[in-house]
C-alpha positions as CSV (number, residue, x, y, z in Angstrom):
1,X,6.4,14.4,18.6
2,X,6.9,11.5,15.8
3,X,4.1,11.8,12.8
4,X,3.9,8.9,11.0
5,X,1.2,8.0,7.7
6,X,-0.5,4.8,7.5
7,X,0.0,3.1,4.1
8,X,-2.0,0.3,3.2
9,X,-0.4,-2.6,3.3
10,X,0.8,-5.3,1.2
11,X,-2.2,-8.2,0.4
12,X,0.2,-11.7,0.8
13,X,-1.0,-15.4,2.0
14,X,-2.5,-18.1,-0.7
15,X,-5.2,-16.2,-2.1
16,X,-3.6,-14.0,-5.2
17,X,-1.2,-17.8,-5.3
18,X,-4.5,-19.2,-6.1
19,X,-6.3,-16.6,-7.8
20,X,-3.5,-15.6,-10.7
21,X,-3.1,-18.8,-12.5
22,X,-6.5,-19.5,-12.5
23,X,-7.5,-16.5,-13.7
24,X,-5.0,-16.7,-16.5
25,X,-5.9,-19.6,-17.4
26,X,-9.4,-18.4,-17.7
27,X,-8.5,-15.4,-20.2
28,X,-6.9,-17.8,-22.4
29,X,-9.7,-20.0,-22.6
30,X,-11.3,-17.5,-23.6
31,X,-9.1,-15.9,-25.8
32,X,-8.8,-18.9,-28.1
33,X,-12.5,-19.2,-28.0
34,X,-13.4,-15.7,-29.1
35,X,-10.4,-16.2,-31.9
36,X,-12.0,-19.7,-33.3
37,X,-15.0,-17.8,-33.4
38,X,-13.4,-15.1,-35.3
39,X,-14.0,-12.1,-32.6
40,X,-10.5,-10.5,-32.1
41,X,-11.4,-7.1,-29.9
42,X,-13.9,-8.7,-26.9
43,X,-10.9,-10.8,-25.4
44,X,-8.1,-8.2,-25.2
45,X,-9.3,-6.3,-22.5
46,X,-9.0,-9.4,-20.3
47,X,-5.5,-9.2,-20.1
48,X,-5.4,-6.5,-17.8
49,X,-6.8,-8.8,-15.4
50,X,-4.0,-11.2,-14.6
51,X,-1.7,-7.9,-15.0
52,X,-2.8,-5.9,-11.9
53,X,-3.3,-8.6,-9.6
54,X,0.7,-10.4,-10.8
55,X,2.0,-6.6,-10.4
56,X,0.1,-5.5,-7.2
57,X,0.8,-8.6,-5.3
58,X,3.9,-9.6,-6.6
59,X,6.0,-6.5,-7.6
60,X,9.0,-7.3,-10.2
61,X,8.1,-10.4,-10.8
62,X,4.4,-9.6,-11.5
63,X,6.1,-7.5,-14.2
64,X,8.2,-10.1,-15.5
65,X,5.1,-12.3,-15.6
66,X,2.8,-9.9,-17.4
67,X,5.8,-9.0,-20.2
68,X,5.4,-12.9,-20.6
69,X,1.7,-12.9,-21.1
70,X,1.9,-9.8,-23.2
71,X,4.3,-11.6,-25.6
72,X,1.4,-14.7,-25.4
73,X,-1.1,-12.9,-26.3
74,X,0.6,-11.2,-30.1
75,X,1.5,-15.0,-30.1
76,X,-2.5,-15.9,-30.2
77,X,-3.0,-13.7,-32.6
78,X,-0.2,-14.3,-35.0
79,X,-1.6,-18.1,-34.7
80,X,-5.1,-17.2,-35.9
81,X,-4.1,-14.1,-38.1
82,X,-1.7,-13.4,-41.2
83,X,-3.4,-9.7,-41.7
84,X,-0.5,-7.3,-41.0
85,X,-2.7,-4.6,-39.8
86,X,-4.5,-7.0,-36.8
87,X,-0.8,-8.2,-36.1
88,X,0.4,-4.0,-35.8
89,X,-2.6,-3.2,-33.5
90,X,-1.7,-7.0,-31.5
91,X,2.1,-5.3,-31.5
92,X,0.6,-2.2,-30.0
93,X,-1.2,-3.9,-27.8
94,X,2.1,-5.8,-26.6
95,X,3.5,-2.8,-26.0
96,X,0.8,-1.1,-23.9
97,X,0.2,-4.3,-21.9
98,X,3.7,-3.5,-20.5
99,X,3.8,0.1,-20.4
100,X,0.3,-0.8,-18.3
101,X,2.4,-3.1,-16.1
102,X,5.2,-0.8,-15.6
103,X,2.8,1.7,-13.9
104,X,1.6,-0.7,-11.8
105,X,4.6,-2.3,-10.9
106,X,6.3,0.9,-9.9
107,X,3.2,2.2,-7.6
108,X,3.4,-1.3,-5.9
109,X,7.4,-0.5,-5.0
110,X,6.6,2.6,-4.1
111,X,3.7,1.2,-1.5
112,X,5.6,-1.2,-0.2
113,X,9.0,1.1,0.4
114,X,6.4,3.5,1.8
115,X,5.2,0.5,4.1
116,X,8.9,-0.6,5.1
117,X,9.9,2.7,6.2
118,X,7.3,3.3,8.1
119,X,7.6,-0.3,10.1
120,X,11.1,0.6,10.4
121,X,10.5,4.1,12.3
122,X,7.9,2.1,14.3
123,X,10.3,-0.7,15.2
124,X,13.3,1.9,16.0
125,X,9.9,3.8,18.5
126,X,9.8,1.1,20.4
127,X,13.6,0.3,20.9
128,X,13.6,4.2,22.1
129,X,10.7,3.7,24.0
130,X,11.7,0.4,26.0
131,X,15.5,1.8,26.5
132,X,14.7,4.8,27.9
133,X,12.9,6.3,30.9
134,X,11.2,9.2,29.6
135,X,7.4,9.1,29.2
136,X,7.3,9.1,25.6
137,X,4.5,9.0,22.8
138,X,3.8,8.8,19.5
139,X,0.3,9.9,17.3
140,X,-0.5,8.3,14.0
141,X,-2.7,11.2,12.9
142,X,-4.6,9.5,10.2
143,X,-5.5,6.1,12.1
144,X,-5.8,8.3,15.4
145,X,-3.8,6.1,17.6
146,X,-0.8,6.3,19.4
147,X,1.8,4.5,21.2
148,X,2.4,5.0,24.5
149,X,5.9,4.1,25.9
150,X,5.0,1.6,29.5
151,X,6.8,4.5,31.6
152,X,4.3,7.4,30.2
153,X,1.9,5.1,32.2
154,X,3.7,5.0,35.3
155,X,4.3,8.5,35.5
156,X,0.7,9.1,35.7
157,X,-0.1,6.2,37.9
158,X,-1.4,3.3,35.2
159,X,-0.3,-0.1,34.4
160,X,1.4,-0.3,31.0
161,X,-1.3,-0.5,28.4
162,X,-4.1,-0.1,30.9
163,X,-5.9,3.0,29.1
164,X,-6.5,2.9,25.1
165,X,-3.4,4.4,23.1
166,X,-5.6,7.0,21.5
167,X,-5.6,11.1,21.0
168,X,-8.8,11.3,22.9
169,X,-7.0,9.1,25.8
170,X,-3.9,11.9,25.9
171,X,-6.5,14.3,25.5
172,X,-8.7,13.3,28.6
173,X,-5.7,13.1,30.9
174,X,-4.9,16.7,30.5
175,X,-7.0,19.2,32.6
176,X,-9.9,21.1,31.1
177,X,-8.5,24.6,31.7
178,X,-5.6,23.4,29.4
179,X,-7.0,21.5,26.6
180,X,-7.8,24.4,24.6
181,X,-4.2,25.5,24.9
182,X,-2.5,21.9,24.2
183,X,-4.5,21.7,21.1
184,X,-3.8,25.5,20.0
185,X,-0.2,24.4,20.1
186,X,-0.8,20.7,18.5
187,X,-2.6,22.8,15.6
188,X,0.3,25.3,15.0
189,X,2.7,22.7,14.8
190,X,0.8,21.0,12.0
191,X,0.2,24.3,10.8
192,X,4.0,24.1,10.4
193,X,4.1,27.5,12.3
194,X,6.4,25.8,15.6
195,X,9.0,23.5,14.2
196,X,8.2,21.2,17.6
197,X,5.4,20.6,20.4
198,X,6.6,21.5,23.7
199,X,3.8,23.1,26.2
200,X,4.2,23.2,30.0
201,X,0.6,23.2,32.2
């Protein structure tokens, strides 16, 4: 038995295309507004804005793009400010912007190379599954569905796909005097007490 984990996947299409630049553009609107009228701290916090959504939905490059926006903001407020202690805390700033981005940026890889491996099993599942004969199956614990191979069907006298590929569906098929014992077994296994499943009725 295969026991895969559902990680969310990776937001793409126009929407964050759209959403990123205009949203940047907005924080700097602002920013030069709140520095004309001589507010320096309000605007800052902005900032982290165009940072998650660049890094969440676009990875490396969202990190590249947020270093960039980092380096325009100190620029903002070396334009409107000679005082070397408001440059420092901009310089500090700078640097937390990225460290902020870095974080980000690396959760995202990790999502998506979480993501990618788990298509991949799924992908090499169904090459098993269609090249063999066997009545195989596989449960996604945490979504509770599963994937049924088209000769599991046959062997119990359905069409391909006919019944839903859910637990409760393997569950229903299996007669009542053995249920208790299927799931006693299915329950040591995740218990990690039996390396595999194997139970005979």
């Amino acid at each position: 038995m295969t026991i895969s984990r559902t990680f969310p996947a990776p937001q793409k299409g126009w929407l964050p295309f759209l959403v990123l630049p205009v949203l940047t553009l907005a924080v700097f609107i602002i920013s030069i507004f709140s520095l004309f009228e001589g507010w320096q701290t309000i605007f800052q916090n902005l900032f982290y804005f165009p940072i998650i959504i660049a890094c969440v939905y676009y990875g490396k490059k969202g990190f590249l793009f947020s270093v960039l926006l980092a380096l325009s903001y100190f620029i903002l407020m070396a334009l409107f400010s000679n005082d070397p202690v408001v440059l420092q805390g901009a310089l500090l700033r700078i640097l937390f912007f990225i460290f902020f981005a870095g974080v980000i940026t690396y959760l995202t890889m990790i999502r998506i190379k979480a993501e990618d491996a788990l298509q991949e099993s799924e992908e090499r599942f169904r090459l098993t599954r269609d090249a063999v004969n066997d009545g195989i199956w596989d449960w996604n614990i945490p979504t509770g569905t599963a994937l049924f191979s088209p000769h599991w069907y046959t062997m119990l006298g359905y069409e391909p796909d006919e019944l839903p590929a859910t637990y409760p569906t393997w569950r229903s098929l299996i007669h009542p005097d053995d249920v208790d014992a299927a799931e006693e077994k299915i329950q040591r296994h995740l218990d990690q007490k039996e390396e595999g499943y194997s139970v005979e009725f």
